[in-house]
C-alpha positions, 0 to 999 in steps of 0.5 A: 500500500505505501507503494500507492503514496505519492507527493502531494496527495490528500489526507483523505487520499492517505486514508484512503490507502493506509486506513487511519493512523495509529498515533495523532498529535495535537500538537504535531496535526501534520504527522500521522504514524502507522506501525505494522507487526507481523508474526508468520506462524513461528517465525520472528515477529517483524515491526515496520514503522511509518512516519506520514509527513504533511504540507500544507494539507498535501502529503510531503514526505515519508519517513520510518523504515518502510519505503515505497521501492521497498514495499512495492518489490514484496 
């Protein structure tokens, strides 16, 4: 899904495609976090983090361990 993000895209947009974030600031309203575990059967639990950065009510960067070259080669 992060793969779908792209500069300049709405708040309602980024809903759209990640769903609602996890953690909103009131002090910090044009950040939103996301944070994905995954545990595979027995394997070792995985967490991504992901920062949503934005402008001016547009999406202006991302920023966290999952990025959307990454996400879109998995």
């Amino acid at each position: 899904m992060v793969a779908q993000l792209k500069p300049g895209m709405s708040r309602e947009q980024v809903r759209f495609v990640l769903g609602a974030p996890l953690l909103t600031d009131v002090f910090h309203a044009d950040r939103w976090d996301y944070v994905y575990r995954f545990q595979p059967g027995k394997g070792k639990l995985q967490e991504r983090k992901l920062t949503v950065i934005f402008e001016n009510g547009s999406l202006a960067r991302l920023e966290g361990d999952v990025r959307p070259e990454e996400a879109g080669a998995q």
